[in-house]
C-alpha positions as CSV (number, residue, x, y, z in Angstrom):
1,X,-2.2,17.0,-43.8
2,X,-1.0,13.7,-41.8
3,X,-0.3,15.4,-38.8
4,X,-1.5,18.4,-36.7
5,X,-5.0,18.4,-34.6
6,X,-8.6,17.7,-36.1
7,X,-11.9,18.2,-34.9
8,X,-14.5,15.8,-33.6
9,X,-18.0,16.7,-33.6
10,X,-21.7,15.6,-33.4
11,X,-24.2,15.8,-35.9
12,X,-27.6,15.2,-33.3
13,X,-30.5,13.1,-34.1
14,X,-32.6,16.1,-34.2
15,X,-35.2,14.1,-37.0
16,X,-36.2,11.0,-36.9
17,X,-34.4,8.1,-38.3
18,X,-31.2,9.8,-38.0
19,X,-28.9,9.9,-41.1
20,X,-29.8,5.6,-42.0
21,X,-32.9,5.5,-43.8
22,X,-33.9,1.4,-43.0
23,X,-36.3,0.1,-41.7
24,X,-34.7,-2.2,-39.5
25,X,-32.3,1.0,-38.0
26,X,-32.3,1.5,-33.9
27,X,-35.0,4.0,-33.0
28,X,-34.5,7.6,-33.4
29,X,-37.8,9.6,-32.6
30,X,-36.5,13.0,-33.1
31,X,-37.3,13.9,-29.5
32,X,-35.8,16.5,-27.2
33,X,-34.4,13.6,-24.3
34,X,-32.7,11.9,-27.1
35,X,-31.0,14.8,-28.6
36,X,-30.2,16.1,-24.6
37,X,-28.5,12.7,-23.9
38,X,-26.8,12.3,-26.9
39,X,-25.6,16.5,-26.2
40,X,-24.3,15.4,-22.7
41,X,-22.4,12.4,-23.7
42,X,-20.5,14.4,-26.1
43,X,-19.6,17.0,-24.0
44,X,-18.0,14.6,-21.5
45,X,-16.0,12.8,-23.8
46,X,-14.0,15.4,-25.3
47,X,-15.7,16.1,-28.8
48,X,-15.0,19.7,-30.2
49,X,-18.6,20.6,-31.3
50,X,-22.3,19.2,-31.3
51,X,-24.4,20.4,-34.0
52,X,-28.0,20.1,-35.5
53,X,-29.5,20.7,-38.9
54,X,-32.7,22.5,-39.5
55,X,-35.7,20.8,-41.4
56,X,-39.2,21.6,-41.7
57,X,-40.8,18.6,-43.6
58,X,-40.0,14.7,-44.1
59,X,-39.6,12.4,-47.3
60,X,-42.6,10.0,-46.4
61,X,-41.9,6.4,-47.0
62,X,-43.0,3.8,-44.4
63,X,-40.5,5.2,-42.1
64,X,-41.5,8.8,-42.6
65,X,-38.1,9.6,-42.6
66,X,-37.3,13.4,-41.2
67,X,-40.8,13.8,-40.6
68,X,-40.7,14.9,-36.9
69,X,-38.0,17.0,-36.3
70,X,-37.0,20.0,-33.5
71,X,-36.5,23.7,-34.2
72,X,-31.9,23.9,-34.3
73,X,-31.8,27.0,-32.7
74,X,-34.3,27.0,-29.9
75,X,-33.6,23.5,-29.6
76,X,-29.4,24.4,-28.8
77,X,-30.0,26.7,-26.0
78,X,-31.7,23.7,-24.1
79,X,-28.6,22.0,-25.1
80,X,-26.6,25.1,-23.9
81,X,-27.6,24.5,-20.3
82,X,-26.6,20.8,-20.0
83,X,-23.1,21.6,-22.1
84,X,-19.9,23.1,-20.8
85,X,-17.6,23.3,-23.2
86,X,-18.3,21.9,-26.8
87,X,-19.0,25.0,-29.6
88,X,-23.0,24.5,-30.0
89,X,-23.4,24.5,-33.8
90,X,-27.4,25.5,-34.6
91,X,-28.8,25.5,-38.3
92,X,-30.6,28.6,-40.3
93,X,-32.2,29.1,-43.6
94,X,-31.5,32.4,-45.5
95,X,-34.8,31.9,-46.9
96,X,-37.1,31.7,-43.7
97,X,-35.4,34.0,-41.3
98,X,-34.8,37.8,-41.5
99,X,-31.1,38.1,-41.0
100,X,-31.5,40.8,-38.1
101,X,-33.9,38.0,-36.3
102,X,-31.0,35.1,-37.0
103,X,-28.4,38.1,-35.9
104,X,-30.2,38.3,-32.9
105,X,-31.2,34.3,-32.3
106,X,-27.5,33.3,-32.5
107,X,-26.7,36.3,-30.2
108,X,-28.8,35.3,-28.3
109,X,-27.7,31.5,-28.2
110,X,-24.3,32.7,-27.9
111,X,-24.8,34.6,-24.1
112,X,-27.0,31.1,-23.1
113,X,-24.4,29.0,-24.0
114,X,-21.0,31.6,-22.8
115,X,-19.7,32.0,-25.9
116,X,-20.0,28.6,-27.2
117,X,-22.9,29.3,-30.2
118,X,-22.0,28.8,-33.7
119,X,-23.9,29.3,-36.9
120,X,-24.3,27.1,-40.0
121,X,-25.5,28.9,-43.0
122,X,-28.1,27.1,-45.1
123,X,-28.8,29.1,-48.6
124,X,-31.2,26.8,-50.3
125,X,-31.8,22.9,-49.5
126,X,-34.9,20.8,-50.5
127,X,-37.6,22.5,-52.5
128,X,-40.4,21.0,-50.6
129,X,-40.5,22.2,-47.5
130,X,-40.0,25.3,-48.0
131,X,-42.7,25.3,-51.3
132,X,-45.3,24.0,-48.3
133,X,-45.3,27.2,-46.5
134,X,-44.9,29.7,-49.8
135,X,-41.2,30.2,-48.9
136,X,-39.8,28.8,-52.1
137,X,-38.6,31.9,-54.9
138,X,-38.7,30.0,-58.6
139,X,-36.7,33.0,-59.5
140,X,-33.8,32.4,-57.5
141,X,-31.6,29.6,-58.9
142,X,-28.3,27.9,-57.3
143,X,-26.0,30.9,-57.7
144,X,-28.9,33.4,-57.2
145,X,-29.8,32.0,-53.9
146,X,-25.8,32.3,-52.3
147,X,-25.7,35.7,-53.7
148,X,-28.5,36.2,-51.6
149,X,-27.0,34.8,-48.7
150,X,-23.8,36.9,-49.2
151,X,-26.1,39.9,-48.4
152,X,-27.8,38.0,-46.0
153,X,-24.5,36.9,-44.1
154,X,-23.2,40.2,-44.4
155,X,-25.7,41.6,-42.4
156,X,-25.8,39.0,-39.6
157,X,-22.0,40.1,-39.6
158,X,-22.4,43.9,-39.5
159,X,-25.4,43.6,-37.0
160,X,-23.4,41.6,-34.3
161,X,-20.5,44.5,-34.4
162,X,-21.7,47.8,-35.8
163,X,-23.7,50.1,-33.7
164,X,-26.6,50.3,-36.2
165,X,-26.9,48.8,-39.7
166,X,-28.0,50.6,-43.1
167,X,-27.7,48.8,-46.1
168,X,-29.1,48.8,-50.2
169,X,-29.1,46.0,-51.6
170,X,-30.8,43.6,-54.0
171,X,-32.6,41.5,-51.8
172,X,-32.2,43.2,-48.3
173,X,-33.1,46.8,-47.2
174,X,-32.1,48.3,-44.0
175,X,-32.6,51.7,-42.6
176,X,-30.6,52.1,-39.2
177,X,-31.5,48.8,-38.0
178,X,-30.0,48.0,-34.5
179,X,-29.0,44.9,-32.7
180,X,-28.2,44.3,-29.2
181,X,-26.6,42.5,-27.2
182,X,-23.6,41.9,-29.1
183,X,-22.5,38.6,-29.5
184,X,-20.3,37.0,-26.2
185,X,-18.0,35.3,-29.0
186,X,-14.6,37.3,-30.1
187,X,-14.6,38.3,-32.6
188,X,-17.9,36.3,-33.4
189,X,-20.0,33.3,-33.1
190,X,-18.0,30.4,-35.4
191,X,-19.6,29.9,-39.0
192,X,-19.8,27.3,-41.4
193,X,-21.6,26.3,-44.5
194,X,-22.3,23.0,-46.3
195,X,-22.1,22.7,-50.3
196,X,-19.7,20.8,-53.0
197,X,-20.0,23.5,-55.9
198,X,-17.5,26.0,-56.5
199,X,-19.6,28.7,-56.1
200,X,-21.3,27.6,-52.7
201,X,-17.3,26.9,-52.0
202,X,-16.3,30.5,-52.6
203,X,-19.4,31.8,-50.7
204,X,-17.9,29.7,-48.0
205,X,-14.4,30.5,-48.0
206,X,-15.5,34.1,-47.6
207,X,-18.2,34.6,-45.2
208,X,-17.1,31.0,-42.6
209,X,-14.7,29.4,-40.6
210,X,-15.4,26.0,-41.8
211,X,-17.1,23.9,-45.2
212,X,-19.1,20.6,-44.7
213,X,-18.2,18.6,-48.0
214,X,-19.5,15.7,-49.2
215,X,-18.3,13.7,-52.2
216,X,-19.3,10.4,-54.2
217,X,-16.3,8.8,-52.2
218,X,-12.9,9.4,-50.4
219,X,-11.3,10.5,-53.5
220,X,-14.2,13.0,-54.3
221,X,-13.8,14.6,-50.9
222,X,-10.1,14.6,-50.8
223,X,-11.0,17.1,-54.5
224,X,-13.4,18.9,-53.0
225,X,-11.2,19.9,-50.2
226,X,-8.5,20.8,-52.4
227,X,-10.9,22.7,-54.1
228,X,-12.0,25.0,-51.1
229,X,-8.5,25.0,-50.1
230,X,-6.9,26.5,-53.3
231,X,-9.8,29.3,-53.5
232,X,-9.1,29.9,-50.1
233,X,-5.4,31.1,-51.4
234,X,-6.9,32.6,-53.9
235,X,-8.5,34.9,-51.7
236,X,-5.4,35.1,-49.4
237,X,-7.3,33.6,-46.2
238,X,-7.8,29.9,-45.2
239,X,-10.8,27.3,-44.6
240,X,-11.2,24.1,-42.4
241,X,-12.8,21.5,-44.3
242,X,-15.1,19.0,-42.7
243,X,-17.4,15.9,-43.5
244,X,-19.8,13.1,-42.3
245,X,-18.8,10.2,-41.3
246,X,-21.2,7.3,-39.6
247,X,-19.7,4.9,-37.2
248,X,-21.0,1.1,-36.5
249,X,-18.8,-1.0,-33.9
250,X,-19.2,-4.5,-32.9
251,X,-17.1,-6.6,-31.0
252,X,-15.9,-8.2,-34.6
253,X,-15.4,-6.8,-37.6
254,X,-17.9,-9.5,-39.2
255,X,-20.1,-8.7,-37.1
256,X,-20.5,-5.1,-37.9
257,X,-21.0,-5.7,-41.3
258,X,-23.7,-7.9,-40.3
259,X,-25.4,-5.3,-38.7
260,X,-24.7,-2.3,-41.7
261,X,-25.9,-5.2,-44.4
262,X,-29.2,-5.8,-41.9
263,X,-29.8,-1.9,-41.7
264,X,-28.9,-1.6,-45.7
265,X,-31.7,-4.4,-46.5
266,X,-34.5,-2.2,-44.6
267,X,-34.0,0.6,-46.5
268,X,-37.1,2.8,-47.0
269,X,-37.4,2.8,-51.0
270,X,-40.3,5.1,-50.1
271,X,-38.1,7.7,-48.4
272,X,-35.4,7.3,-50.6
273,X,-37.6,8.4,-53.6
274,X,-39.4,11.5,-51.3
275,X,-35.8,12.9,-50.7
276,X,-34.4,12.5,-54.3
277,X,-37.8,14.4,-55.0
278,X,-37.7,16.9,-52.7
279,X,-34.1,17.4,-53.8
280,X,-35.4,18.2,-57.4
281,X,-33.6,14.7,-58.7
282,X,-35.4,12.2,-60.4
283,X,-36.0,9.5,-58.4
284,X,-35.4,6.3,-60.7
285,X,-32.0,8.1,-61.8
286,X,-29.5,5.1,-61.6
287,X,-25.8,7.2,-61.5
288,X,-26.9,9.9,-59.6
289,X,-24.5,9.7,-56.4
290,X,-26.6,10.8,-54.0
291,X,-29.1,7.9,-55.1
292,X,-26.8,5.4,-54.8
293,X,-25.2,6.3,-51.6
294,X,-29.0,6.7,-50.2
295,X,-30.4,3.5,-52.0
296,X,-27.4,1.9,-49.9
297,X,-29.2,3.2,-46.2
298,X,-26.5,5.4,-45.4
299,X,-26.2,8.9,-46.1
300,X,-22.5,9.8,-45.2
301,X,-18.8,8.3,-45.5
302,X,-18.9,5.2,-43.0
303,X,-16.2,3.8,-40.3
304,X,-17.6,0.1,-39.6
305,X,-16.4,-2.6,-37.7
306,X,-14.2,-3.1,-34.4
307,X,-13.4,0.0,-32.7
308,X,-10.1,0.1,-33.6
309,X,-10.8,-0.7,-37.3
310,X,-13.2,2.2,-37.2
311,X,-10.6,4.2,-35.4
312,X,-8.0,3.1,-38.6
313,X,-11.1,4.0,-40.9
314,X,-11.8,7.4,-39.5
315,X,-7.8,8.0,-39.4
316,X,-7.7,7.2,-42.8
317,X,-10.3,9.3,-43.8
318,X,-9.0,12.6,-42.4
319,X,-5.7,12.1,-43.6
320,X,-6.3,10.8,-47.2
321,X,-9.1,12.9,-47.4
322,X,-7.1,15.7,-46.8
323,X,-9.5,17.1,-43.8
324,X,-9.6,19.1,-40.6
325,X,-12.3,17.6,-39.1
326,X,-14.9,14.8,-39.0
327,X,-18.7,15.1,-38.0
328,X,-20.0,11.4,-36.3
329,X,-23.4,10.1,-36.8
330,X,-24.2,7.0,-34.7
331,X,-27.0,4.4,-35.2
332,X,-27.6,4.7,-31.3
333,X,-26.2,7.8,-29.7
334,X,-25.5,6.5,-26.2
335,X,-23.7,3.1,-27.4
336,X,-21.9,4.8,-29.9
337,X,-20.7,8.0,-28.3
338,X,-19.9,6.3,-24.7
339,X,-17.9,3.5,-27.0
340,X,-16.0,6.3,-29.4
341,X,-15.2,8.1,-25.6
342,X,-13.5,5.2,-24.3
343,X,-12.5,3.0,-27.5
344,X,-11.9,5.6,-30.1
345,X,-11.4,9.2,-29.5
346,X,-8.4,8.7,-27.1
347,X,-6.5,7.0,-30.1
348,X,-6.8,9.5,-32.7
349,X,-6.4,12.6,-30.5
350,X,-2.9,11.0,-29.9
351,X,-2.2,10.9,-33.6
352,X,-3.6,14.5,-34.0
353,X,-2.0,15.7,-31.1
């Protein structure tokens, strides 16, 4: 995959703190001016999509990490009237919303924005906050809760093209149930759906357009991608694979890794453990990854340093790890998007041209 085009997208500080859980990280308040600025700047500098996550409860810690956060969908059609032409990517949870109500949200989202809405499928994520609000089935375990989102999906499908919808299934019961407007997006609105395990992989590859993977390192996510790539041919169709990646730039590279080792040594311990919790892991577990990529600040694969080291970082990524796309998280949205616009993003569209 050296050569051919990738996509460049934002992942919008929609919670507060962002995706660095220090202490000593540039304010992100989780507000609505943020998130609009942050939308803007994108959309002028070329990046291919914008995108924001749904969450309904934080992981404490002195920071209170995620603990204010915006509604993804309602919150994208604001963005939809300051955009032009980036997709708007908005977040739902199989296990809150009625898939007619989601059918009709992202319909919805999708006439705001002129065809721009896209929808990222979330079948299960931390316990918590949906146990706060009695939203949490026991019964349902990892595979359980994709199959439910297969019905669930299926019917946001048949609902933005069929007439009316009738449908039996396990989880979902439909008697004639109707949906209109249509979506403005041919043949629909863009999906995608995040997970590392086969079978959220092969609930991926067929019900989305694209997977958000996330492994241990570079060579983890190169296998995952390979993974949702061969059951992609397995199924005779194909999937874009996509990850996170946080950028830090600095006039020097020393000086970058100054400022990542000052936001690494404020990171909320406090938070750390709330997520691992929430997440169902324990929180002293030493070799659990996602422990020691959080106990470390940051959340995602990084690019750090000048921007034309990050530029070689973020190059290196998508080629060696063999994807079609990369999803940026800045410390400060306005710095970093209006330096990746002029410093960064020029480069690498010239070597995925």
């Amino acid at each position: 995959m050296k050569n051919g085009k990738r996509e460049f997208g934002v992942f919008l500080p929609i919670a507060n703190g962002g995706w660095i859980i220090s202490e000593n990280a540039p304010t992100l308040d989780g507000s609505y001016r943020q998130n609009r600025e942050a939308a803007i700047l994108a959309d002028e500098i070329g990046l291919d999509f914008i995108m924001s996550m749904g969450k309904w409860r934080g992981f404490g810690g002195k920071t209170d990490h995620w603990g204010t956060t915006l509604e993804s969908v309602t919150m994208m059609a604001g963005i939809a009237e300051v955009t032009k032409k980036a997709k708007l990517i908005a977040t739902v949870h199989t296990l809150l919303q009625n898939p007619a109500v989601a059918a009709k949200m992202i319909a919805t989202l999708d006439q705001i924005s002129g065809g721009r809405a896209g929808l990222n499928i979330v079948s299960g994520s931390f316990k918590d906050e949906f146990d706060q609000m009695g939203a949490w089935d026991d019964t349902l375990n990892h595979d359980d809760r994709y199959e439910y989102a297969e019905e669930w999906t299926t019917l946001v499908r048949r609902l933005w093209s069929e007439e009316s919808v009738s449908f039996d299934g396990k989880f979902f019961q439909f008697k004639e149930c109707v949906s209109e407007p249509k979506p403005v997006s041919k043949p629909r609105p863009y999906m995608i759906c995040a997970g590392n395990s086969e079978r959220g992989l092969r609930f991926t590859v067929r019900n989305t357009d694209a997977c958000f993977i996330g492994g241990r390192d570079l060579a983890d996510t190169r296998e995952i991608s390979r993974l949702a790539k061969r059951i992609a041919a397995e199924y005779e169709t194909s999937i874009k694979s996509f990850c996170m990646c946080t950028v830090i730039t600095a006039e020097t590279d020393s000086d970058a890794q100054a400022l990542a080792n000052y936001y690494r040594a404020g990171v909320d311990e406090g938070a750390v453990k709330g997520m691992m919790r929430s997440y169902g892991i324990d929180p002293d577990g030493r070799d659990n990854p996602m422990v020691v990529r959080a106990r470390n600040a940051f959340m995602t694969q990084t690019a750090i340093g000048t921007p034309e080291t990050c530029r070689r970082e973020i190059e290196k990524l998508l080629v060696e790890g063999e994807l079609d796309g990369v999803m940026l998280i800045f410390p400060d949205y306005v710095e970093g998007l209006t330096t990746f616009g002029k410093e960064i993003l020029p480069a690498l569209k010239g070597v995925f041209a």
